[in-house]
PDB file of the backbone (N, CA, C, O) and the ligand in Angstrom, with CONECT records:
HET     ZN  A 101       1
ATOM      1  N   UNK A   1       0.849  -1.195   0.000  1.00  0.00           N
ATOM      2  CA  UNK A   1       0.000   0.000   0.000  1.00  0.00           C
ATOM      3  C   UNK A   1       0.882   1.241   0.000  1.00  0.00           C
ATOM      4  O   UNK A   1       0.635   2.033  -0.909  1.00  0.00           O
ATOM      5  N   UNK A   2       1.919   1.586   0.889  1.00  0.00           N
ATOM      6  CA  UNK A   2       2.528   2.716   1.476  1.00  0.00           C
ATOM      7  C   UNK A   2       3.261   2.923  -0.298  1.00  0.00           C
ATOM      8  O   UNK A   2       3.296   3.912  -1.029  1.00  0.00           O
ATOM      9  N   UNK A   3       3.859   1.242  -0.530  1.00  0.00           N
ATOM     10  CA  UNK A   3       4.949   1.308  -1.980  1.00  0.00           C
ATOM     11  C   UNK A   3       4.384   2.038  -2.915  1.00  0.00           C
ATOM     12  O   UNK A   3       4.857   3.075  -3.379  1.00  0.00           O
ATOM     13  N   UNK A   4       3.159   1.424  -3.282  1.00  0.00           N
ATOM     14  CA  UNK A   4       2.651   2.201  -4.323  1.00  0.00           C
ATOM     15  C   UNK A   4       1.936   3.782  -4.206  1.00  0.00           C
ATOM     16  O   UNK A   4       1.253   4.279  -5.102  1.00  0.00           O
ATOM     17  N   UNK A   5       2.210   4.337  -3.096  1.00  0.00           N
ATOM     18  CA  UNK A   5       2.141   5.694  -3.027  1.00  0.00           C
ATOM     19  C   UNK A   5       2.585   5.873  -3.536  1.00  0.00           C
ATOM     20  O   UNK A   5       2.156   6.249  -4.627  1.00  0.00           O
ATOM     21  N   UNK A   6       4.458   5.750  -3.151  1.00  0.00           N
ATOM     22  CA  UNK A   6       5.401   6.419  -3.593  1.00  0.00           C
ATOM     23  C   UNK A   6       5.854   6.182  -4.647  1.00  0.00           C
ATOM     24  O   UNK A   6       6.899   6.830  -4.706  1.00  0.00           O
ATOM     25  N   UNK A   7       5.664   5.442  -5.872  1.00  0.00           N
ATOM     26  CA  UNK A   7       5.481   4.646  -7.060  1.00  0.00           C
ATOM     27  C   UNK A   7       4.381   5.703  -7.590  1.00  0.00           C
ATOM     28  O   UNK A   7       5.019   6.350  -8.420  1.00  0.00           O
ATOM     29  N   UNK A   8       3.359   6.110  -7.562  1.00  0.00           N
ATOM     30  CA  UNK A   8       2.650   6.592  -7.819  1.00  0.00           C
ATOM     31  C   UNK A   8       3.212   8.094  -7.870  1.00  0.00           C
ATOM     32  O   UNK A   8       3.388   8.466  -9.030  1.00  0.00           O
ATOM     33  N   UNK A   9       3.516   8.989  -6.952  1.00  0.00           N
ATOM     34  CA  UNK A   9       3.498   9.835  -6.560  1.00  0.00           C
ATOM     35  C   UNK A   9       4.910  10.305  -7.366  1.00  0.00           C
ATOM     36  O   UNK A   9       5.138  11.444  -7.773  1.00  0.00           O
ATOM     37  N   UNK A  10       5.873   9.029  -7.498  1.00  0.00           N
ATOM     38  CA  UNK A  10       7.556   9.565  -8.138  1.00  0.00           C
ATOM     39  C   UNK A  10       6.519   9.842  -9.616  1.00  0.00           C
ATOM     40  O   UNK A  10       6.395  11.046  -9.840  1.00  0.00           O
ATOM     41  N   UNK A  11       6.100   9.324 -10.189  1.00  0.00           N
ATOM     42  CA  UNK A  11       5.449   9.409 -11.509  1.00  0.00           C
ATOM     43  C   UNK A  11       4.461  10.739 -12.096  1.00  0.00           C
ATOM     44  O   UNK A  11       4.114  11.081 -13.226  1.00  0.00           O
ATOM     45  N   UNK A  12       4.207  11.287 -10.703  1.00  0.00           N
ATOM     46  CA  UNK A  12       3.503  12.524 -11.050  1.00  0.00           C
ATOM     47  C   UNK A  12       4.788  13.431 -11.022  1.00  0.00           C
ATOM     48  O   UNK A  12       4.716  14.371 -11.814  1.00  0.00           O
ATOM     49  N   UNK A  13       6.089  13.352 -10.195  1.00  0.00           N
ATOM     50  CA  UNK A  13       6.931  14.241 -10.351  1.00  0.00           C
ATOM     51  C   UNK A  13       7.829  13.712 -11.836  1.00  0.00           C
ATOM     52  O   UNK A  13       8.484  14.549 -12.457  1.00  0.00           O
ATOM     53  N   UNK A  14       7.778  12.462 -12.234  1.00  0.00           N
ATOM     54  CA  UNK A  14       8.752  12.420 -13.427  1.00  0.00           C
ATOM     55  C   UNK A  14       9.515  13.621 -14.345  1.00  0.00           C
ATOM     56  O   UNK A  14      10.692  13.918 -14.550  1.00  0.00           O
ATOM     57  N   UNK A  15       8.555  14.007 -14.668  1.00  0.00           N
ATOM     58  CA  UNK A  15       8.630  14.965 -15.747  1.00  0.00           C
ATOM     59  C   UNK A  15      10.058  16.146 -14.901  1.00  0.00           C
ATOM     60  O   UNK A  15      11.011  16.478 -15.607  1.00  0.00           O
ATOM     61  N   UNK A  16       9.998  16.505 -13.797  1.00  0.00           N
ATOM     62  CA  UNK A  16      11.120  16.961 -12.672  1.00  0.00           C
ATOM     63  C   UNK A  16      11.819  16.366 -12.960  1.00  0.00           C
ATOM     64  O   UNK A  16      12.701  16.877 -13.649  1.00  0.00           O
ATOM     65  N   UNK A  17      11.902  15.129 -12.694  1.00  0.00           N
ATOM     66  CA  UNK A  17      13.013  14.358 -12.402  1.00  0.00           C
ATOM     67  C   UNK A  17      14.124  13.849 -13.452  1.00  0.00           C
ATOM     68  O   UNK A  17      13.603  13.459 -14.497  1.00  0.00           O
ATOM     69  N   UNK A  18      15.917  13.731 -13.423  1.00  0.00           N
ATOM     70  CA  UNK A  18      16.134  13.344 -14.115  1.00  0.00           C
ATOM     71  C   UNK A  18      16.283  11.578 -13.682  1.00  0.00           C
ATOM     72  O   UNK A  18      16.096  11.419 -12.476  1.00  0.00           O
ATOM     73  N   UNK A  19      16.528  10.496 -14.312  1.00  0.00           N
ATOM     74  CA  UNK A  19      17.273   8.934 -13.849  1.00  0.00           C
ATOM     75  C   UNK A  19      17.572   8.711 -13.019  1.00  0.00           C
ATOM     76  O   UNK A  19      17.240   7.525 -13.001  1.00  0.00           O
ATOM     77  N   UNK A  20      18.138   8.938 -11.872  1.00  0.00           N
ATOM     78  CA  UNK A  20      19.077   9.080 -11.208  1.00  0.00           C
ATOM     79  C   UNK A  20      18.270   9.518  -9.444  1.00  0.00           C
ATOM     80  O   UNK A  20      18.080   8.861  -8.421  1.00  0.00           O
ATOM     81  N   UNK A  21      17.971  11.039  -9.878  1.00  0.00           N
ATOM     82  CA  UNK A  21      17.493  11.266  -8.785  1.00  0.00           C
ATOM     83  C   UNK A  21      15.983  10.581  -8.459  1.00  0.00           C
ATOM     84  O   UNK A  21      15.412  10.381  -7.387  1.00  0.00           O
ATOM     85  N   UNK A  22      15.568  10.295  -9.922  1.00  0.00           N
ATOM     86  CA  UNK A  22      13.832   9.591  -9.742  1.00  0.00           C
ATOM     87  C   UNK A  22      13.959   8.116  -9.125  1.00  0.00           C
ATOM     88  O   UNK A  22      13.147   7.592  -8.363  1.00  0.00           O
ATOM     89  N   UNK A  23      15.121   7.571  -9.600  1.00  0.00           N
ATOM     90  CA  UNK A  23      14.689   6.423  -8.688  1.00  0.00           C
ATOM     91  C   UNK A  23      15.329   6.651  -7.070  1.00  0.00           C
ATOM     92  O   UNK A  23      14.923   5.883  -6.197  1.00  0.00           O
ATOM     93  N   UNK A  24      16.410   7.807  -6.683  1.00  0.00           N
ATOM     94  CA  UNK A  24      16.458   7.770  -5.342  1.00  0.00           C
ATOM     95  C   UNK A  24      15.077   8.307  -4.731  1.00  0.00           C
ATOM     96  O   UNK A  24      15.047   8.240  -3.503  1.00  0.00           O
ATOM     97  N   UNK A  25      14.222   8.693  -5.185  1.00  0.00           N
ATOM     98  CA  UNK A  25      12.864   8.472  -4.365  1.00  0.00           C
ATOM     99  C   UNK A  25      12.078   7.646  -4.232  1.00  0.00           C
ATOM    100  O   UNK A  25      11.185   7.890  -3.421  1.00  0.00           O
ATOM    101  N   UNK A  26      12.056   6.632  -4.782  1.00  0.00           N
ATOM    102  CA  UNK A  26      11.543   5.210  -4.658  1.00  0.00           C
ATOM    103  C   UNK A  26      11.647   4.591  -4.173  1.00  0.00           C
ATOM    104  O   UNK A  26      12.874   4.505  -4.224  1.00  0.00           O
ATOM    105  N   UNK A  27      11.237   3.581  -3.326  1.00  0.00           N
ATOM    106  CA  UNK A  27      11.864   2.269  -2.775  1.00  0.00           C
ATOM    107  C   UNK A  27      11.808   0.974  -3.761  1.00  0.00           C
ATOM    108  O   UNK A  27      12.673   0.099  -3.737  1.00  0.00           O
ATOM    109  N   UNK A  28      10.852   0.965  -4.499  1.00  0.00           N
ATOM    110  CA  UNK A  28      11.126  -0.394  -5.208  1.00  0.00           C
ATOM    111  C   UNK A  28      12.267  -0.383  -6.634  1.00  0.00           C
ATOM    112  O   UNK A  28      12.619   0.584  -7.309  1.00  0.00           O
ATOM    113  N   UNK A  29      12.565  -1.501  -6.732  1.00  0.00           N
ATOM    114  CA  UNK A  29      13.357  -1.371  -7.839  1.00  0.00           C
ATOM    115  C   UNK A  29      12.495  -1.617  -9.437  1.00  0.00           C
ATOM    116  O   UNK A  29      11.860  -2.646  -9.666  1.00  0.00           O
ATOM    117  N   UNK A  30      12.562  -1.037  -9.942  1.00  0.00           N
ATOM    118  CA  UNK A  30      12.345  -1.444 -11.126  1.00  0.00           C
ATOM    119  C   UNK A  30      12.761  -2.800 -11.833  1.00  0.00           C
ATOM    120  O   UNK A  30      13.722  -3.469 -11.452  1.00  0.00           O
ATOM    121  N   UNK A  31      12.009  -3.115 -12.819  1.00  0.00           N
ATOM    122  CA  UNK A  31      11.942  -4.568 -13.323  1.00  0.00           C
ATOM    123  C   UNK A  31      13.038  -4.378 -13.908  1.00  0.00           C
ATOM    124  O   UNK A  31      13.742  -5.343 -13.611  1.00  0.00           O
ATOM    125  N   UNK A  32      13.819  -3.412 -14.838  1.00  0.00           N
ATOM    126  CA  UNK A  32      14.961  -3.386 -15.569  1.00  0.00           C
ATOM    127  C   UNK A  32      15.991  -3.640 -14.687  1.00  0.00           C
ATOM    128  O   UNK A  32      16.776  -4.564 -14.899  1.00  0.00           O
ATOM    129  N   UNK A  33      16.079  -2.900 -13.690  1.00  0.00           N
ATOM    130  CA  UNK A  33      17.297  -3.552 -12.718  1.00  0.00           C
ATOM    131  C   UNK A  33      17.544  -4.973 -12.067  1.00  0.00           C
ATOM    132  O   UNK A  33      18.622  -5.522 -11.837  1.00  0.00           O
ATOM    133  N   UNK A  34      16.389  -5.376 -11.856  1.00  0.00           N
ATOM    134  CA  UNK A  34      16.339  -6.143 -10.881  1.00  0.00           C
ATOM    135  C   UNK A  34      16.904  -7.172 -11.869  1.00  0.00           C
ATOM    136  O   UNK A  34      17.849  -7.929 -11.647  1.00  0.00           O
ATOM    137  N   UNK A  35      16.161  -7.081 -13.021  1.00  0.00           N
ATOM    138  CA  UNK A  35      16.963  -8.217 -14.157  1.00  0.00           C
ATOM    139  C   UNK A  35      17.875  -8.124 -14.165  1.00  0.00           C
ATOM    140  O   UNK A  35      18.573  -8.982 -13.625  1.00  0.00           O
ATOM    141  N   UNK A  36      18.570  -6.740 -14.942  1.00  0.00           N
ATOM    142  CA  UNK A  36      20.281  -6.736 -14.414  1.00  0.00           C
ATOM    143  C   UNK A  36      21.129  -7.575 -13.368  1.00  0.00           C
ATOM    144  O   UNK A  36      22.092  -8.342 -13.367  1.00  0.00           O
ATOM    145  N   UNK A  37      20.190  -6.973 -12.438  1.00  0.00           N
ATOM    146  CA  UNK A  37      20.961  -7.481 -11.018  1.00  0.00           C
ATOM    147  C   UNK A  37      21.322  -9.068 -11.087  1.00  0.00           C
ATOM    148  O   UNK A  37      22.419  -9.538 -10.786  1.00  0.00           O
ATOM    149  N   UNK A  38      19.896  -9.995 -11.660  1.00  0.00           N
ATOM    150  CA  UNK A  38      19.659 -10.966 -11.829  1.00  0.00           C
ATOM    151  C   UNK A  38      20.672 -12.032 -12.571  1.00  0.00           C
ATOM    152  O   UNK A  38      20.938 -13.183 -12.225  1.00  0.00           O
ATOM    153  N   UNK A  39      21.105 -11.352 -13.593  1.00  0.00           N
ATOM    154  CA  UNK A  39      21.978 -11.469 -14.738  1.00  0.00           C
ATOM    155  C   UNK A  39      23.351 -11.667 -13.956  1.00  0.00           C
ATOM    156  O   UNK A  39      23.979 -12.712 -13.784  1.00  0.00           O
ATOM    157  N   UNK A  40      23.724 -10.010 -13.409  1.00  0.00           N
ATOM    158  CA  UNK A  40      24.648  -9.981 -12.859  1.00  0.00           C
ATOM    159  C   UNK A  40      25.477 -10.910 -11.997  1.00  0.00           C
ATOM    160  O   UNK A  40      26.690 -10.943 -11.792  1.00  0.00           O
ATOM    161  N   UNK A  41      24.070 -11.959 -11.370  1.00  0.00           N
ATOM    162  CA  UNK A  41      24.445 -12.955  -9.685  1.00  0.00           C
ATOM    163  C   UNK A  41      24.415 -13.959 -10.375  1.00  0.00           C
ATOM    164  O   UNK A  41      24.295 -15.012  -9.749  1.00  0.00           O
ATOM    165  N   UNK A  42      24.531 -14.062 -12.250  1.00  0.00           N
ATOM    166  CA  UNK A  42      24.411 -15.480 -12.973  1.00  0.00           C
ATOM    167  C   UNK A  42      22.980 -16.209 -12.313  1.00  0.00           C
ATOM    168  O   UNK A  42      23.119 -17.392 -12.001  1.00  0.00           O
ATOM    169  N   UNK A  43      22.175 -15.844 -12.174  1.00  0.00           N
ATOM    170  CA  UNK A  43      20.840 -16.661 -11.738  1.00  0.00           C
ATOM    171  C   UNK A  43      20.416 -17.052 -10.457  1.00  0.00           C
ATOM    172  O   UNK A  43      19.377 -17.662 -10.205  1.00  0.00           O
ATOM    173  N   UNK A  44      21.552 -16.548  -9.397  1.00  0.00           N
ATOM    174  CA  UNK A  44      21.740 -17.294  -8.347  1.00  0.00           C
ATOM    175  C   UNK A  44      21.286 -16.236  -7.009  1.00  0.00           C
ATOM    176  O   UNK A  44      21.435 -15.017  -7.094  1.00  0.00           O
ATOM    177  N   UNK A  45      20.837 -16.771  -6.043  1.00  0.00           N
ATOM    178  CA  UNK A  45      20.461 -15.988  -4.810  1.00  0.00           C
ATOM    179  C   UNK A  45      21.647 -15.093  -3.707  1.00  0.00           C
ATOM    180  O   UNK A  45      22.082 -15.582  -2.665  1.00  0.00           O
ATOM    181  N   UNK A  46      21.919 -14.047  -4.107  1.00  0.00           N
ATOM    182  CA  UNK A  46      22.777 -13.752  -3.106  1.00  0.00           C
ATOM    183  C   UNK A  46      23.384 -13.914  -1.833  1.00  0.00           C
ATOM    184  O   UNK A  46      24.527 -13.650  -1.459  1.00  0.00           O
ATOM    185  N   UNK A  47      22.237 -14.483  -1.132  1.00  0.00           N
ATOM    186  CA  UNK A  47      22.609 -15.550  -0.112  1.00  0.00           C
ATOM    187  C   UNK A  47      23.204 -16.668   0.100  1.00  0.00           C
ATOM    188  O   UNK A  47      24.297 -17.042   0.524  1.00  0.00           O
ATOM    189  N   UNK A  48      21.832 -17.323  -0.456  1.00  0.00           N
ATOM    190  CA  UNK A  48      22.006 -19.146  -0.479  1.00  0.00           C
ATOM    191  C   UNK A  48      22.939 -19.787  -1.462  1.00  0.00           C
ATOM    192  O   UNK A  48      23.512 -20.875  -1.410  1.00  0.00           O
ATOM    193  N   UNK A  49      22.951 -18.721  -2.490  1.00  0.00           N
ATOM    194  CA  UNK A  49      23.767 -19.343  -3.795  1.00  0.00           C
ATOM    195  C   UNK A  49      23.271 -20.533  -4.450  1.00  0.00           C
ATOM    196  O   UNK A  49      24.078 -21.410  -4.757  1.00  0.00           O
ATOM    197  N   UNK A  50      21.483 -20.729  -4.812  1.00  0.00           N
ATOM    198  CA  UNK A  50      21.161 -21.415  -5.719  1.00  0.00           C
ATOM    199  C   UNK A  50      20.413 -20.808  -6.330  1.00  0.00           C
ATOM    200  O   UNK A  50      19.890 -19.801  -5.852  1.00  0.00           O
ATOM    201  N   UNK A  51      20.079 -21.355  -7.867  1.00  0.00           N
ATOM    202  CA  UNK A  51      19.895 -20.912  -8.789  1.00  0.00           C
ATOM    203  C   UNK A  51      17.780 -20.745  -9.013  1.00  0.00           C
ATOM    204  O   UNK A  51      16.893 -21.578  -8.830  1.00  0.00           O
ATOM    205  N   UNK A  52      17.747 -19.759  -9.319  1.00  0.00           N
ATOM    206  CA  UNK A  52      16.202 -19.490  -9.184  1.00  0.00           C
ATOM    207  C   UNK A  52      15.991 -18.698 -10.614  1.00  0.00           C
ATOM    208  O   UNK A  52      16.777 -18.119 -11.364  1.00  0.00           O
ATOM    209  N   UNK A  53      14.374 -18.970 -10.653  1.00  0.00           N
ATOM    210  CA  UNK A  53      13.732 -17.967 -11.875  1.00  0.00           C
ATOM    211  C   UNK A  53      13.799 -16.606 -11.626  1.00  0.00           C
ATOM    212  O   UNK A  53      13.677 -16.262 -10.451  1.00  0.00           O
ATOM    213  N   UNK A  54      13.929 -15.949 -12.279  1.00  0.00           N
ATOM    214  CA  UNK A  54      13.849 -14.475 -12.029  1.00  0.00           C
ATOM    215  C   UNK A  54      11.973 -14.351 -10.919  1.00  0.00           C
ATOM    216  O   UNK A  54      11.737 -13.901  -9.798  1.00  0.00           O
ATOM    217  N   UNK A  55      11.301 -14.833 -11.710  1.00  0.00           N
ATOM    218  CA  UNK A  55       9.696 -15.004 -10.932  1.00  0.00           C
ATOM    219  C   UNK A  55       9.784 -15.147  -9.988  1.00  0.00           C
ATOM    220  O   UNK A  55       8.942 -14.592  -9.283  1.00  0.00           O
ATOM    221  N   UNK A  56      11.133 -16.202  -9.143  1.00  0.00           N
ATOM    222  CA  UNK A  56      10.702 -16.682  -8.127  1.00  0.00           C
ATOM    223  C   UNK A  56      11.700 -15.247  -7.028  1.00  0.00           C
ATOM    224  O   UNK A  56      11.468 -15.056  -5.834  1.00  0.00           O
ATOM    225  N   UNK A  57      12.413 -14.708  -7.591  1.00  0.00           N
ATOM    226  CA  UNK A  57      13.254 -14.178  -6.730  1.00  0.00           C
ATOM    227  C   UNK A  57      12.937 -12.570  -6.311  1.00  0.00           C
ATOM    228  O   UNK A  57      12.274 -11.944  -7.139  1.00  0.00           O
ATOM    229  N   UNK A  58      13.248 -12.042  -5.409  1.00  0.00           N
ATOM    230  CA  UNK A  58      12.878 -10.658  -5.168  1.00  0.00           C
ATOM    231  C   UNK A  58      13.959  -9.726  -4.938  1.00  0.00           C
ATOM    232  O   UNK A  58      14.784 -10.033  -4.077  1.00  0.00           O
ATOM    233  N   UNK A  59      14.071  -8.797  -5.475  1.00  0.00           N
ATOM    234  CA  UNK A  59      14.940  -7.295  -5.874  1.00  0.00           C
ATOM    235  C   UNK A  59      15.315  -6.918  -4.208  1.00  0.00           C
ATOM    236  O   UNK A  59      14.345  -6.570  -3.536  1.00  0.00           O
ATOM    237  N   UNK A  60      16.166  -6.950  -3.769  1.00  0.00           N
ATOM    238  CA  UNK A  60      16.742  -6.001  -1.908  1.00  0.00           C
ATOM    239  C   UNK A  60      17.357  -5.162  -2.326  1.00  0.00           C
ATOM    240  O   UNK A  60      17.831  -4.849  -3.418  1.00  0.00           O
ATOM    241  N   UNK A  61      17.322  -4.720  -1.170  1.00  0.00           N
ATOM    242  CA  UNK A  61      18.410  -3.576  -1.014  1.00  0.00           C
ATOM    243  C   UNK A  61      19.701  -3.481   0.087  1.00  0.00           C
ATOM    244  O   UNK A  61      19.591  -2.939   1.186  1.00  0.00           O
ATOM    245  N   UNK A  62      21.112  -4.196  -0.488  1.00  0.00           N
ATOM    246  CA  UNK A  62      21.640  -4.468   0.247  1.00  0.00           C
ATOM    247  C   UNK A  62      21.779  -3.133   1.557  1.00  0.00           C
ATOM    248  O   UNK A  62      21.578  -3.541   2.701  1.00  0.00           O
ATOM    249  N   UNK A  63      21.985  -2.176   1.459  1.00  0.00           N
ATOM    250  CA  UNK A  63      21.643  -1.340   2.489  1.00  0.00           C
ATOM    251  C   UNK A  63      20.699  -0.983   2.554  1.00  0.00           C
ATOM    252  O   UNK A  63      20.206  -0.554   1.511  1.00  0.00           O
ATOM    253  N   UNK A  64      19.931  -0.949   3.740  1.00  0.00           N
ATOM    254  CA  UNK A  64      18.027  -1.140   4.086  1.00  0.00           C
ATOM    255  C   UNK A  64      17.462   0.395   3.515  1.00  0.00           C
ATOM    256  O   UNK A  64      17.801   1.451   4.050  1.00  0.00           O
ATOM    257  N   UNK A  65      16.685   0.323   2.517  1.00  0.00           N
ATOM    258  CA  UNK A  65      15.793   1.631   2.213  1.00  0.00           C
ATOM    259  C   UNK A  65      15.872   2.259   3.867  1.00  0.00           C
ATOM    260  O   UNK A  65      16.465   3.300   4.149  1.00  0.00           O
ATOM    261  N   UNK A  66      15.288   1.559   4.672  1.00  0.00           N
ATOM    262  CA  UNK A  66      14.744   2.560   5.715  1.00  0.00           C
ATOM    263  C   UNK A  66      16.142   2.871   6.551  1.00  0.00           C
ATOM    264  O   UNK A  66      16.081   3.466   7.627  1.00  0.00           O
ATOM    265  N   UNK A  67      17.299   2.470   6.040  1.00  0.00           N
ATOM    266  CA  UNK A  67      18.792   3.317   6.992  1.00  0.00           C
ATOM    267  C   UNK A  67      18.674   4.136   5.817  1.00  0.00           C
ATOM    268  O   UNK A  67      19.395   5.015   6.289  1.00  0.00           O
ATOM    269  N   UNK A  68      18.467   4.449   5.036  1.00  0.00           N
ATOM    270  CA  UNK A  68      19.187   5.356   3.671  1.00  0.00           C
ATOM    271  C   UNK A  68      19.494   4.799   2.694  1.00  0.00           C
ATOM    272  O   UNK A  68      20.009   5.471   1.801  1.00  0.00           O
ATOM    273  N   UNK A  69      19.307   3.485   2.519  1.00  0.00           N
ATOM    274  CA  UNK A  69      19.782   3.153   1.381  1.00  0.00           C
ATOM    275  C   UNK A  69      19.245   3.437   0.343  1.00  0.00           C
ATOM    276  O   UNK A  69      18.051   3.734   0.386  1.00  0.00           O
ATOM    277  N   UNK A  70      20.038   3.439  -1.088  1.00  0.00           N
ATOM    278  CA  UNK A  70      19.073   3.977  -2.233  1.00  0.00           C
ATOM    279  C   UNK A  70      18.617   2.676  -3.333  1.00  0.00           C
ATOM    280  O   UNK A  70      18.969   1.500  -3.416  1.00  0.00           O
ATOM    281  N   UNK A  71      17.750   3.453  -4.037  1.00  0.00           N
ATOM    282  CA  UNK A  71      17.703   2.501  -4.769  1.00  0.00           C
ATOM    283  C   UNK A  71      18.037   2.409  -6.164  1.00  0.00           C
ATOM    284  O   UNK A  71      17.466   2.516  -7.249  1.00  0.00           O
ATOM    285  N   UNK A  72      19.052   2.196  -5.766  1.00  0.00           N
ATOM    286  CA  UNK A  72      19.957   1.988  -7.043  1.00  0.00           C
ATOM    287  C   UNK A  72      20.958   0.425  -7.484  1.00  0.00           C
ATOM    288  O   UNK A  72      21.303  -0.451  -6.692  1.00  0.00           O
ATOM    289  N   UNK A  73      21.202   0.477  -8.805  1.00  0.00           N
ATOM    290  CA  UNK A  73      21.403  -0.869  -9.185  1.00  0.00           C
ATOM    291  C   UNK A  73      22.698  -1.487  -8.262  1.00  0.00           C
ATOM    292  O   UNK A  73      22.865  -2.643  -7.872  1.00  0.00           O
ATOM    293  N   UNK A  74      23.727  -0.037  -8.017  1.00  0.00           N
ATOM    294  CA  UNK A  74      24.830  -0.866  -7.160  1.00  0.00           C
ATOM    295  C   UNK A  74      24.295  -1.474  -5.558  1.00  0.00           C
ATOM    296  O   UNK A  74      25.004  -2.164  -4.825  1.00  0.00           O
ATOM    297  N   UNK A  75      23.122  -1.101  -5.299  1.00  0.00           N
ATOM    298  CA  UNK A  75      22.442  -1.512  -3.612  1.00  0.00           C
ATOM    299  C   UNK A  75      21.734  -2.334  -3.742  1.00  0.00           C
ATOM    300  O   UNK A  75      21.025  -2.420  -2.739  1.00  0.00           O
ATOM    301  N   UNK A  76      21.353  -3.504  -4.930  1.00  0.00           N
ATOM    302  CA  UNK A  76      20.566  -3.813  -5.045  1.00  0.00           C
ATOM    303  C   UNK A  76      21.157  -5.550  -5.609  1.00  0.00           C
ATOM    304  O   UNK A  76      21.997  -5.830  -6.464  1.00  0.00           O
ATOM    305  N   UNK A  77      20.478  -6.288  -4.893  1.00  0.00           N
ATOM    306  CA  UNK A  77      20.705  -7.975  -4.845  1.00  0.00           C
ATOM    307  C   UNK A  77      19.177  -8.517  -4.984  1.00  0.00           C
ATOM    308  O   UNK A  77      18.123  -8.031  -4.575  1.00  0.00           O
ATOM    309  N   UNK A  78      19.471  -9.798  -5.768  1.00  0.00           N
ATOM    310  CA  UNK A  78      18.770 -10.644  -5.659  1.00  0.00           C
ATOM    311  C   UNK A  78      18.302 -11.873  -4.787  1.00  0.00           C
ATOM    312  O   UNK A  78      19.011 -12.879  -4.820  1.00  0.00           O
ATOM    313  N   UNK A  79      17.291 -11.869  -4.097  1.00  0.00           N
ATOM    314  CA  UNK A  79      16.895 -13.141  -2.792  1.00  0.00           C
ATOM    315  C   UNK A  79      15.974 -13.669  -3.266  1.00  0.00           C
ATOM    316  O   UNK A  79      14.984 -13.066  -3.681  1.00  0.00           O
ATOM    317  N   UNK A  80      16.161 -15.115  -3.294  1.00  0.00           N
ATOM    318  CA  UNK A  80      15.635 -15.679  -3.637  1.00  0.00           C
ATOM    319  C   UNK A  80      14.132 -16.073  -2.215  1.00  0.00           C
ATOM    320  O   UNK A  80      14.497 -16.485  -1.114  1.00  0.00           O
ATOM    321  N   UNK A  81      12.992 -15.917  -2.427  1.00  0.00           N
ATOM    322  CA  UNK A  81      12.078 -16.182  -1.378  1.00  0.00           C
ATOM    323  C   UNK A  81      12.500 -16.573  -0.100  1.00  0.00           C
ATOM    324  O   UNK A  81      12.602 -15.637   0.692  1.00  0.00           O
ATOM    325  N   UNK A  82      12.724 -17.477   0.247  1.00  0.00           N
ATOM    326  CA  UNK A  82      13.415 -17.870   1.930  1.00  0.00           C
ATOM    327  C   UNK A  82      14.208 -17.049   2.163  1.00  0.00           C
ATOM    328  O   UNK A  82      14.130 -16.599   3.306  1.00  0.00           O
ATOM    329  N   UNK A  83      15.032 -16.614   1.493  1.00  0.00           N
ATOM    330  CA  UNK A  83      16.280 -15.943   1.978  1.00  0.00           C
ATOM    331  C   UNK A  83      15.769 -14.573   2.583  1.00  0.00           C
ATOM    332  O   UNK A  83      15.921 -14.039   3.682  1.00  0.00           O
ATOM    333  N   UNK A  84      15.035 -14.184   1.308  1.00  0.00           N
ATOM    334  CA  UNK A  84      14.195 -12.648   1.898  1.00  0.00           C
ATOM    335  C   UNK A  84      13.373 -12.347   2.857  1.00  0.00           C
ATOM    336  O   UNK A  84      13.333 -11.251   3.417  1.00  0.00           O
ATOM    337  N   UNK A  85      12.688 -13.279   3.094  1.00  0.00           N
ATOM    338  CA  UNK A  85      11.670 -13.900   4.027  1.00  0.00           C
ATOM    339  C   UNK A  85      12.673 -13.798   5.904  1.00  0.00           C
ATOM    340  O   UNK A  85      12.495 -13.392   7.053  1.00  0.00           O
ATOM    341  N   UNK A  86      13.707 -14.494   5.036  1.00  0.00           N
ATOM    342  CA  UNK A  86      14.496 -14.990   6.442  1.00  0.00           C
ATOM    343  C   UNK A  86      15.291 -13.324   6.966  1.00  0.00           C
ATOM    344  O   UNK A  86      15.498 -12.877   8.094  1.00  0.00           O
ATOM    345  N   UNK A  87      15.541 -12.818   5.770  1.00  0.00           N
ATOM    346  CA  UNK A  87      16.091 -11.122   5.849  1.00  0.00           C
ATOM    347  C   UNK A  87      15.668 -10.716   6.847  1.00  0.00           C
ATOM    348  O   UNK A  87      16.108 -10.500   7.977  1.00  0.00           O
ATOM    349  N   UNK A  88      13.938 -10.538   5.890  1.00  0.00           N
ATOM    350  CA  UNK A  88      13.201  -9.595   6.751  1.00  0.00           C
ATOM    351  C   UNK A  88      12.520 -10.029   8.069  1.00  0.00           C
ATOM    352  O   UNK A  88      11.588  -9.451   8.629  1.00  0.00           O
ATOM    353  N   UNK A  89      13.222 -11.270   8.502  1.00  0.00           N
ATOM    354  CA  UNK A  89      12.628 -11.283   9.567  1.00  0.00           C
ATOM    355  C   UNK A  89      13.298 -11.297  11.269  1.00  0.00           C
ATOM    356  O   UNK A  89      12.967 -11.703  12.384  1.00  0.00           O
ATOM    357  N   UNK A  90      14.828 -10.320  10.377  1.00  0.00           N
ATOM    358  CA  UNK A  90      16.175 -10.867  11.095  1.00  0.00           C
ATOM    359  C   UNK A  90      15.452  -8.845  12.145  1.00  0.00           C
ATOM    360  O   UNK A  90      16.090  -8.377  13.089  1.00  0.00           O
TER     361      UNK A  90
HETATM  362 ZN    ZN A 101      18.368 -17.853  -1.183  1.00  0.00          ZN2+
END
């Protein structure tokens, strides 16, 4: 709910914004990165180190949105479900 405010809300400022600074107001990552990212870890979970569908896996942020982290492609890993699960529940 809260995400897609701000998903919503970066999109009414777009037109402001250039790349860069539009996604440091966001918290989610975009689908283009996250693939990147995806690509980047050869298929594999940043954690666990096995190999998952892009479907099955979810976009982090190695430094936590809510310390400051941004969201950008260098802060950003792939977890595969348990792992994220297990993240967010550390
Ligand atoms: Zn994992």
């Amino acid at each position: 709910m809260g995400d897609e405010d701000v998903t919503k809300k970066s999109g009414i400022y777009e037109y402001l914004l250039t790349g860069e600074e539009k996604k440091l107001s966001i918290r989610e990552f975009d689908r283009r990165d996250a693939l990147a990212t995806y690509e980047k870890q050869g298929h594999k979970c940043a954690i666990c180190g096995e190999e998952f569908e892009f479907e099955q896996m979810h976009a982090d942020h190695i430094m936590p949105w809510s310390k400051g982290g941004k969201t950008t492609p260098d802060n950003c890993q792939m977890l595969c479900r348990d792992c994220n699960l297990k993240k967010g529940a550390q």
